[in-house]
C-alpha positions, 0 to 999 in steps of 0.5 A: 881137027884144030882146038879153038884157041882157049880163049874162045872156050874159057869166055863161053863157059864164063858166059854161061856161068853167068847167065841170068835169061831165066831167074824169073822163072827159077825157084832158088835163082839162076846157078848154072852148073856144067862141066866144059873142056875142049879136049872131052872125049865124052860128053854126058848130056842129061837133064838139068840139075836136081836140087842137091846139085844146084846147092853144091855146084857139082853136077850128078853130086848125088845118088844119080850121079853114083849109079852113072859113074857105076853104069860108066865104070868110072870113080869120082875123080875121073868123072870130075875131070873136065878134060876126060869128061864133059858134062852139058845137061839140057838145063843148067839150072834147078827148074824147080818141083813138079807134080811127079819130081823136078820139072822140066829143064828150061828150054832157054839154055839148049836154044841159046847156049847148046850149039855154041858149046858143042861147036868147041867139043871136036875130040868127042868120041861118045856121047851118053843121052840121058832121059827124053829131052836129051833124047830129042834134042841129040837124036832127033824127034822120034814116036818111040818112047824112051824104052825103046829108043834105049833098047833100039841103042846100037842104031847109035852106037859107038858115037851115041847111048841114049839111056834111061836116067839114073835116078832112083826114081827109075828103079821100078823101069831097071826092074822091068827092064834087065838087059839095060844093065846086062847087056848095055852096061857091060859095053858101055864100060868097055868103051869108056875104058877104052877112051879113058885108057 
């Protein structure tokens, strides 16, 4: 497959660093955070940016982001390579708290930038869906809950893991369920070493 000319790639990321479609409507104002290459042969697609990520600009700069990059066998600086690993949430920007954590990520930045993005990732091998808006927007609708879209994970594999989100707020759901980190970390690593090899 062809790459895009890399002009075409490094304007789309520009754009989406700037874009400002929803500063109304977040709390701390517009800063999108991605990470983008063409030659990712991963591509983690979560959520949107917590707060402490929205202050440094570094996507999973945080708990979550140690516990994805333990889950992926992977250390910081290969996570942190654009060319190795993309990183494209729902939500670019912090959406603000909710009731039981952060809100929702706007659906703004899937319905106007996700297509043209994903259009211009042709090495991609795998991808890790994060939580259930990715869950919906990269598998499709479904009326299983989360737990079982991820334990029904093989229905996806190799090119896709749906997965539970790494916050620490999902400690009680690791709790409850053992064979995510038994059974589906343990090949999910071996992929990952395999790609990244």
């Amino acid at each position: 497959m062809t790459r895009p000319p890399a002009q075409n790639w490094e304007k789309l990321l520009n754009d989406v660093r700037q874009c400002r479609l929803c500063a109304p409507m977040l709390p701390l104002g517009p800063r999108p955070v991605l990470q983008f290459h063409p030659k990712a042969r991963i591509l983690v697609a979560a959520q949107a940016p917590g707060r402490r990520v929205h202050e440094t600009g570094l996507p999973f700069n945080d708990p979550s982001g140690d516990r994805l990059r333990d889950w992926m066998g992977v250390d910081r600086e290969t996570f942190y390579d654009a060319e190795q690993i993309a990183i494209i949430p729902m939500g670019f920007c912090y959406p603000g708290k909710g009731r039981s954590g952060d809100l929702p990520p706007r659906p703004e930045c899937a319905q106007t930038w996700h297509h043209h993005l994903l259009a211009q990732l042709p090495n991609l091998e795998l991808t890790l869906v994060i939580g259930q808006y990715a869950h919906a927007y990269h598998l499709g609708k479904s009326r299983e809950t989360l737990t079982q879209r991820v334990a029904n994970w093989r229905d996806y594999w190799p090119e896709k893991l749906p997965m539970p989100h790494p916050s620490p707020r999902n400690n009680l759901w690791l709790r409850r369920n053992p064979w995510f980190e038994g059974e589906v970390v343990p090949e999910l690593r071996q992929r990952v070493a395999r790609l990244l090899g």
